[in-house]
MISE-512168 format. One record per atom (N, C-alpha, C): x, y, z; residue in one letter. Coordinates in steps of 0.1 Angstrom, whole numbers, plus 5000, padded with zeros to 4 digits. Layout:
# MISE-512168
XYZA;...
END
This chain:
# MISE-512168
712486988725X;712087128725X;713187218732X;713387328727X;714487428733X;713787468747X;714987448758X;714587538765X;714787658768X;713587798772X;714187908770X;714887908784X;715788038778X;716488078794X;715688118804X;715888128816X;714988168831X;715188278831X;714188358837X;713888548838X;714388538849X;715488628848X;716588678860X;715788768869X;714688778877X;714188898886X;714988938894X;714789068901X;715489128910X;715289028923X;716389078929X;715888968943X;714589008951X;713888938955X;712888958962X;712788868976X;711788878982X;711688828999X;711188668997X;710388688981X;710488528978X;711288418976X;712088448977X;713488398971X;714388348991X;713588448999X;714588369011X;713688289017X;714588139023X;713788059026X;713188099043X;712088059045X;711488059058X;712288089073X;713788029070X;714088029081X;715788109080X;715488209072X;716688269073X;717488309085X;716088399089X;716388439101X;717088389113X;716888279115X;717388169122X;719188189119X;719588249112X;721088229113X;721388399116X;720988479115X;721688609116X;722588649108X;723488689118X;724788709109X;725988639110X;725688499110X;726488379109X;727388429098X;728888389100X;729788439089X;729088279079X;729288309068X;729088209055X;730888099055X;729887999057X;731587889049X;731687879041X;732387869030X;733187839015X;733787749016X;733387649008X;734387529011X;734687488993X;735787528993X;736587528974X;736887358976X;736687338965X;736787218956X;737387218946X;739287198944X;740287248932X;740887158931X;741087138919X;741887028913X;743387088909X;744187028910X;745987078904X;746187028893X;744986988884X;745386978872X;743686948861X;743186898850X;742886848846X;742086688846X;741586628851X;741486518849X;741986418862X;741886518871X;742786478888X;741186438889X;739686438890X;738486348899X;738286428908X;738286558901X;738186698904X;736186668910X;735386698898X;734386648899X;733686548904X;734886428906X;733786328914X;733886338928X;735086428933X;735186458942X;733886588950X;733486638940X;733286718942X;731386728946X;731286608933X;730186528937X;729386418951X;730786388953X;730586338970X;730086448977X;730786568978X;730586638988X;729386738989X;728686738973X;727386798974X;726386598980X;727086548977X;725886448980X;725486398993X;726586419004X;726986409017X;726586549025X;726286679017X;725886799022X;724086739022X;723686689008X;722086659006X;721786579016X;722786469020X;722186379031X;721786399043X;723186549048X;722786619059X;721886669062X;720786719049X;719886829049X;720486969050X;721787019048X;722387149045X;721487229040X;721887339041X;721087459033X;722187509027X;722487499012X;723787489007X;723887538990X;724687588985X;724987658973X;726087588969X;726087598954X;727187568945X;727487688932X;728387658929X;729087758920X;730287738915X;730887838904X;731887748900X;733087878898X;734387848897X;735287938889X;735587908877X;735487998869X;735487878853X;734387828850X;734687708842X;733687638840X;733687498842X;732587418844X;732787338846X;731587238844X;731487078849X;730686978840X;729786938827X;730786978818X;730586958807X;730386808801X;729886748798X;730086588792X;731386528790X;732086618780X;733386558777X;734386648781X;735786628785X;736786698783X;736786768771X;737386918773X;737486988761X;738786978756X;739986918762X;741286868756X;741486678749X;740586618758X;741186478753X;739886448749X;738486478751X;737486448742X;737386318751X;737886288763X;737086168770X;736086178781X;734886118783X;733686098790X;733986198804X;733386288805X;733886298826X;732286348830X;731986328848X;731086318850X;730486448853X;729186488851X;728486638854X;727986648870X;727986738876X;727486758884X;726286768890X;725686718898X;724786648901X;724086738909X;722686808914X;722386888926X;720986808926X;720986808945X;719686728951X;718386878951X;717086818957X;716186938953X;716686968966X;716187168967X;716187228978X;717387308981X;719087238969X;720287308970X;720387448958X;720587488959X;720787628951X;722387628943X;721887658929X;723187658921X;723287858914X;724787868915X;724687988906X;725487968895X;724987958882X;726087938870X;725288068860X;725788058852X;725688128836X;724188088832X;723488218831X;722188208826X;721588068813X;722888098805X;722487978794X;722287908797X;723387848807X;723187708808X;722287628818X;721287708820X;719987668828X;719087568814X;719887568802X;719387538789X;719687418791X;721087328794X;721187238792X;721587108807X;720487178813X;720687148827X;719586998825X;719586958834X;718786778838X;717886838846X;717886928858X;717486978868X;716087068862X;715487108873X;714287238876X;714687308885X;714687458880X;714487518893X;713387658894X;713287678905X;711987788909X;712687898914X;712188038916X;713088148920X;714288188915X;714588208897X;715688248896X;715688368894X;716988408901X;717688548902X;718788608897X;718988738891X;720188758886X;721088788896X;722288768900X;723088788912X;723888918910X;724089018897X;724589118895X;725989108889X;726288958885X;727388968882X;727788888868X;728588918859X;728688858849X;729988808846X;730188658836X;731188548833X;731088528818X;732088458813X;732488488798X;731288418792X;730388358799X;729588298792X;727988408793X;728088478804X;727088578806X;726488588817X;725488618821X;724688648835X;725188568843X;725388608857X;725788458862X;723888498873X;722988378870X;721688368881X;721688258889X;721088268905X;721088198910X;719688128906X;719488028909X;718487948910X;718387838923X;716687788927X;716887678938X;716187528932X;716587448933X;716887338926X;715487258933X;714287248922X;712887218928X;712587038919X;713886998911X;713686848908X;715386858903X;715386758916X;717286708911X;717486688901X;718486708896X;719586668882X;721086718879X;721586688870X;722686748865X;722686888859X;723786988862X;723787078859X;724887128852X;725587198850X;726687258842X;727187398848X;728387388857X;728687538861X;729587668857X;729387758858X;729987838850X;730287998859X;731387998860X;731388168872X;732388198870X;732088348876X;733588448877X;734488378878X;735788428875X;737188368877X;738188478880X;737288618886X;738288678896X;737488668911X;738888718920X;738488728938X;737088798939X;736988908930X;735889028932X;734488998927X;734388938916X;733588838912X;732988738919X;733388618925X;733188578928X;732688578947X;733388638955X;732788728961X;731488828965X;731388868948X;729888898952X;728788818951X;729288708939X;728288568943X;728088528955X;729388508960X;728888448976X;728688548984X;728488648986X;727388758994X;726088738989X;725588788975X;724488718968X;723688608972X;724688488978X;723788348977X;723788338994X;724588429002X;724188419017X;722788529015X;723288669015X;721788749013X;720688709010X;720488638999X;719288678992X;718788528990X;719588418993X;718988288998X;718888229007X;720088299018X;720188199030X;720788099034X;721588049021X;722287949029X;723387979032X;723687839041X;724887859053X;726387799049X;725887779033X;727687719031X;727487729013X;728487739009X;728687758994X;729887678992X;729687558982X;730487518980X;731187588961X;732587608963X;733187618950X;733987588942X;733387548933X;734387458922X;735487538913X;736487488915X;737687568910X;738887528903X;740187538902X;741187458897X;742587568903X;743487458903X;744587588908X;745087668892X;744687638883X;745287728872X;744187878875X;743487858881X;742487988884X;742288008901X;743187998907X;743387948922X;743288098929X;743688178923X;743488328932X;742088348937X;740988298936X;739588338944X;739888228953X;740188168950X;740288068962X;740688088976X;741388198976X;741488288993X;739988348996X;739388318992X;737788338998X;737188259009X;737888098999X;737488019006X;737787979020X;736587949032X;737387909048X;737787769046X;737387709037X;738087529035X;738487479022X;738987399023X;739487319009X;740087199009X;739487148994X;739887038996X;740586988980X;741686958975X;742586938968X;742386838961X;742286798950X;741886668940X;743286678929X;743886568934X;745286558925X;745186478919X;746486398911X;746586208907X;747186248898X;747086088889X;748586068881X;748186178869X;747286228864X;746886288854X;748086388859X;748086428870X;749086568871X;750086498870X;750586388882X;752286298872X;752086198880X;752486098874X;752285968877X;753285908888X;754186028886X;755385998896X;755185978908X;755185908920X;755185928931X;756086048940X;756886058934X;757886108943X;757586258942X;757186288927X;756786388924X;756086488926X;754886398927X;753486448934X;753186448947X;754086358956X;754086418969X;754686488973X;755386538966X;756086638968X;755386728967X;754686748956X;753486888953X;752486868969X;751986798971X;750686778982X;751186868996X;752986758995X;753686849006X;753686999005X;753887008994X;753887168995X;753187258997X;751587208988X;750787258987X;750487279008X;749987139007X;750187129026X;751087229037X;751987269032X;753287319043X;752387499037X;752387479026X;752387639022X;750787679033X;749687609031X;748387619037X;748187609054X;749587569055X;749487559072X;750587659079X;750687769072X;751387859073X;750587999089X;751287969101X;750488029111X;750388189107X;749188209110X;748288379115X;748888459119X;749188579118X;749688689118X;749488739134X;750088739145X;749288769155X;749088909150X;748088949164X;747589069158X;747789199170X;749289179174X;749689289181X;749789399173X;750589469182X;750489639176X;751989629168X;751889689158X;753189709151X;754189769161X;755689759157X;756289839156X;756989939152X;757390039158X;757890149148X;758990159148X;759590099133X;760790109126X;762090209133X;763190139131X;764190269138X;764790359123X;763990319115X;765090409101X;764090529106X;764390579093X;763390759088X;762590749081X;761590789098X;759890739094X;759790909082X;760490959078X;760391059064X;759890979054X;760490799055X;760590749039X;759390699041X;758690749028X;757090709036X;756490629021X;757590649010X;757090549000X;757790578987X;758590448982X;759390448972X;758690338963X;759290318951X;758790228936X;759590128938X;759190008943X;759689868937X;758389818938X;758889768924X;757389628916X;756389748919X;755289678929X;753889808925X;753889908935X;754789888945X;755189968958X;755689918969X;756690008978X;757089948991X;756690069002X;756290059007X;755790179021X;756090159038X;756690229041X;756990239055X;755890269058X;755090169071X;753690189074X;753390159090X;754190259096X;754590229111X;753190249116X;752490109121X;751090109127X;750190179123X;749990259110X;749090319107X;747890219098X;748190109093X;747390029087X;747189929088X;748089839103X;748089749103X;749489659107X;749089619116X;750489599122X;752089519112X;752489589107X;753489559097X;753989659092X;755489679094X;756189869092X;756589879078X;756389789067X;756989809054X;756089699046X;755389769031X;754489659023X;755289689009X;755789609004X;756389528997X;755789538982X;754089528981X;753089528966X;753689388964X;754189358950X;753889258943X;755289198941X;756589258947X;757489248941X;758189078942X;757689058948X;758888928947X;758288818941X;757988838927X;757588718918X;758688728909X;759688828911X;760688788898X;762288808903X;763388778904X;764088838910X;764788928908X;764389018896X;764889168888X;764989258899X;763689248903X;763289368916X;763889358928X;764789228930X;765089168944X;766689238951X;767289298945X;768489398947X;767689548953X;767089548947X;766689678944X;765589708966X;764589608966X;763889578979X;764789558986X;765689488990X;766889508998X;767389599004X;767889688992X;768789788999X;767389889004X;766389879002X;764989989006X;764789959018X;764889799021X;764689739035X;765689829047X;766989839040X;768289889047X;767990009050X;767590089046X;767290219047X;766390239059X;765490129061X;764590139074X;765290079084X;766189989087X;766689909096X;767989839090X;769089849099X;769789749099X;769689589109X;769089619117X;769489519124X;767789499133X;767489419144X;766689349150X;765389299140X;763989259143X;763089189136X;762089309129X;761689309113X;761289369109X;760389329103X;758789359106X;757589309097X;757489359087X;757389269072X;757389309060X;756289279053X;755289309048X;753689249042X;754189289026X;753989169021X;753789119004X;752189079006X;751389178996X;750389178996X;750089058982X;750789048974X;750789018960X;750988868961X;751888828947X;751588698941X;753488688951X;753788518953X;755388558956X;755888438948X;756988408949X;757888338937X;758588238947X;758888168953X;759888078962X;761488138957X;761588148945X;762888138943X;763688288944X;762488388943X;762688518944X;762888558960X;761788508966X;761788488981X;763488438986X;763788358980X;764488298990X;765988378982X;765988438969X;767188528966X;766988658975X;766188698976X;765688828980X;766488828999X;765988699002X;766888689020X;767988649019X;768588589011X;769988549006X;770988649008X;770288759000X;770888888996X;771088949010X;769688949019X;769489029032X;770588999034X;770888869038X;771888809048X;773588859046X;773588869033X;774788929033X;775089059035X;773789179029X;774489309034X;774189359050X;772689279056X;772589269066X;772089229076X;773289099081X;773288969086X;772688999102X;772289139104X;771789129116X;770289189121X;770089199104X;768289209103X;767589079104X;766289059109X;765588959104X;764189029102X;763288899093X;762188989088X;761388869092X;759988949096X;758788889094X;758188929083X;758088829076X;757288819061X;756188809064X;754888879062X;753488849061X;752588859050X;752388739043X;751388719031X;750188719035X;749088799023X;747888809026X;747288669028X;747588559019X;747388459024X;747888359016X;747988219017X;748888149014X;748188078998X;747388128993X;747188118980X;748388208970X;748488318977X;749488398969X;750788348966X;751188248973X;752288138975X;752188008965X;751188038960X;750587928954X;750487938937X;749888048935X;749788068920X;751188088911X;752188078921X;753688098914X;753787938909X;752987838910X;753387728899X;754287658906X;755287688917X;755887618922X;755687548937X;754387508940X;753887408950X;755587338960X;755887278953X;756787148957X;758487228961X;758487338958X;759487448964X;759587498975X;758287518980X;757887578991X;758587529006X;758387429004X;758887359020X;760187369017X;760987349006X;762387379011X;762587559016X;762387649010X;762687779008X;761987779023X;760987769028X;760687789042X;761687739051X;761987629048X;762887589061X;764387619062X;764887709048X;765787759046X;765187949053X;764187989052X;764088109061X;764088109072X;763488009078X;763487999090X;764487949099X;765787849090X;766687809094X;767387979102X;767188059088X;767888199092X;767288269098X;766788259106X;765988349117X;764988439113X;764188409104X;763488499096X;761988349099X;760988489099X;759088449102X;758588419091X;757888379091X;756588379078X;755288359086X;754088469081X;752588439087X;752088479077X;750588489076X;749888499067X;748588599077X;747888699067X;746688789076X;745588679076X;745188589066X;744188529064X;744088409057X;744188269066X;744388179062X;742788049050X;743087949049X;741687839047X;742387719051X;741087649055X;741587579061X;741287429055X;742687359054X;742987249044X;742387149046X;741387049042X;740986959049X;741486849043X;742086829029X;743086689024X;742786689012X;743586559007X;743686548992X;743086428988X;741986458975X;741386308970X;742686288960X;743286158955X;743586108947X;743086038936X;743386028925X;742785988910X;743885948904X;743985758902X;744685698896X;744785718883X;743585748872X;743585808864X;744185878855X;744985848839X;745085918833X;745085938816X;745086048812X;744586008794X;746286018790X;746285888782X;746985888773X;747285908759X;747685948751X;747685978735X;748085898726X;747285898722X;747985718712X;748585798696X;749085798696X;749785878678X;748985788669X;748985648671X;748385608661X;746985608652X;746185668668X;744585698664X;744685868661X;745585908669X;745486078667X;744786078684X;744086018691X;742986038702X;743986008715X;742986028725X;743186008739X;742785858744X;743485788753X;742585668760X;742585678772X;742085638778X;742085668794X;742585538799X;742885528809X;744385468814X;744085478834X;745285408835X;745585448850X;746485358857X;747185408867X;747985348875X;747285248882X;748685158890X;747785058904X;747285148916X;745785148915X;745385258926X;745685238942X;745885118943X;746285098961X;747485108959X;748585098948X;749985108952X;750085258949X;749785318941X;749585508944X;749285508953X;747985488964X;747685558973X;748885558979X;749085428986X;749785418992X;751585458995X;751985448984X;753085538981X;753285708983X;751685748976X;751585918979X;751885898997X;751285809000X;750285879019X;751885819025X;752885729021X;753885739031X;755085869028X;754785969018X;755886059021X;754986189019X;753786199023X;753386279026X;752486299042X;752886379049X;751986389064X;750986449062X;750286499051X;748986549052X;747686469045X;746486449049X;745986339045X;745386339034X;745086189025X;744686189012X;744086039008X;743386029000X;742285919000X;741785958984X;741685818982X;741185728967X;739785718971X;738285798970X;737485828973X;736485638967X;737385648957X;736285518948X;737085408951X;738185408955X;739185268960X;738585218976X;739285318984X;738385278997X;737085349003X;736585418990X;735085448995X;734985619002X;733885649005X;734285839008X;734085889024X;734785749031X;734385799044X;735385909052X;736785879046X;737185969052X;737086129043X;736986149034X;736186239031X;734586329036X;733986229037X;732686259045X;732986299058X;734186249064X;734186289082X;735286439076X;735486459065X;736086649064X;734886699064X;733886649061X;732786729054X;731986799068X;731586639074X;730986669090X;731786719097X;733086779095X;734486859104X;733587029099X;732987039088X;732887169083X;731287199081X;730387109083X;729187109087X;728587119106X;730087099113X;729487089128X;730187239129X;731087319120X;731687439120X;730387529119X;729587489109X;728287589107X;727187589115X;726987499122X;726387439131X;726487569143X;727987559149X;728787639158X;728387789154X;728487819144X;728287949138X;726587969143X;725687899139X;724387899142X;724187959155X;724787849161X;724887879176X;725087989184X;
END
């Protein structure tokens, strides 16, 4: 029998549980769940960590960027697993697909915001099963879900499922946790290198939050056109005397930001805020350039946060170009960081056979991957189904004694 869709009501006082009150205005955790590729165990990872939230007794939400647990891959047509919610957890996906869900739920709500598939409603999960997620896939979007599912349900952590090809909401998130493997490349050398980067780029230190200073050029120049804009902004919005917009994803614009820098300063340390997406290779032509017309500026670079570093595709760049700015006397902070908690690995990968036309699934030696990833990389990473999900579960209790704190 079809099932029909759930009546989206307005939110009501029915809908929060008994003991909301109890937390106040505890800020909400986000804890993203992103894979760097396709077929990296994205989901079974992700599966641990709602199942390890159920055990705790959490009061906890799920959601998705994109879409996600579907039966089959929609590129190689091989088996992958759906996601799983215990009763009492709250999911927000696409109205439909409350149609093809395993689960029950009681109290659904429309959250006000809509995804390519349609309504996105929350629901609270009143007989466990598998579900199918589906959500915004911009910052603004998904954002109001997670106010939505603090408001108007109460819980104290939202976990979200994502991927780095849609990685920009992911600065929402206060935690994360990375799901790679050979599906992204089988190479060792390769892919620790990405982890590294991914890693170096996310541990990028916080902006202190002294008082700007004010530039010695001509506070007259108060705002010229490179990329989406550059503005002299001596303490009036935040401690950083020049914002940059979007410009250094390409290096067309990188002559041009330069000589604009010059105009405000030639010489001592200058805070520069790139609010936008940045490029490693633009970045590091962009100070290259400094250096030669003026070898006795340096800059503090401040990204809004180190996702923006991220969506340029080039992960495994980053640690060099850092240690090449910093060699030269030049800063890097970020206004608003998340905080990384490791990487699952997945031996894992589909192959294409020409001769069927199809995909097979495959996989490397999983203890000699791990093991090869974890010695040239310093940041940590675990085979969840090789040696089991403990060290995963102790990130989890790292981010459940965090909410705890918050309570408090």
């Amino acid at each position: 029998m079809k099932r029909k869709d759930p009546v989206a009501a307005p939110v009501s006082e029915k809908f929060m549980p008994p003991n909301r009150g109890d937390r106040g205005n505890a800020p909400i955790v986000v804890l993203g769940v992103a894979g760097t590729a396709k077929n990296t165990g994205k989901t079974t990872a992700l599966n641990q960590v709602i199942r390890r939230l159920g055990d705790e007794k959490r009061i906890f939400a799920v959601t998705s960027i994109g879409f996600d647990g579907e039966d089959f891959d929609t590129v190689t047509g091989l088996g992958k697993p759906r996601v799983f919610l215990p009763e009492g957890s709250v999911v927000a996906t696409a109205q439909p697909l409350f149609r093809v869900t395993g689960a029950e739920f009681s109290d659904v709500r429309d959250t006000g915001v809509t995804c390519a598939l349609g309504r996105v409603v929350a629901g609270r999960v009143k007989k466990a099963g598998r579900v199918v997620l589906a959500g915004p896939v911009t910052t603004r979007g998904l954002g109001k879900v997670v106010r939505f599912l603090q408001e108007a349900t109460g819980v104290e952590l939202v976990v979200v499922d994502g991927a780095f090809s849609r990685m920009a909401p992911m600065c929402l998130a206060t935690h994360l946790i990375v799901a790679t493997g050979a599906a992204r490349s089988d190479d060792v050398s390769t892919l620790a290198a990405e982890v590294t980067g991914i890693g170096t780029v996310m541990s990028l230190p916080p902006l202190d939050s002294g008082a700007a200073r004010t530039h010695s050029g001509d506070s007259s120049l108060a705002a010229w056109s490179f990329g989406t804009r550059v503005q002299a902004v001596p303490g009036q919005k935040g401690p950083w005397e020049v914002e940059l917009g979007t410009a250094l994803m390409t290096r067309s614009s990188v002559p041009t930001g330069v000589a604009l820098l010059r105009r405000i300063a030639t010489e001592g340390l200058l805070t520069v805020r790139v609010p936008g997406p940045v490029n490693p290779s633009a970045l590091e032509e962009f100070v290259r350039l400094l250096e030669n017309e003026s070898p006795a500026l340096r800059i503090k670079f401040v990204f809004d946060h180190p996702v923006n570093l991220l969506v340029s595709g080039q992960a495994s760049s980053w640690p060099q170009t850092i240690a090449r700015l910093v060699g030269w006397g030049h800063e890097m902070a970020v206004l608003k960081s998340t905080t990384l908690l490791g990487f699952t690995l997945n031996p894992f990968k589909p192959a294409f056979q020409e001769s069927s036309g199809r995909y097979r699934a495959e996989q490397v030696d999983a203890a000699r991957f791990l093991r090869e990833v974890r010695s040239r990389t310093g940041f940590p990473v675990t085979d969840i189904i090789l040696e089991g999900p403990s060290l995963l579960e102790s990130w989890i209790s790292a981010v459940t004694l965090e909410t705890e704190h918050h309570r408090t």
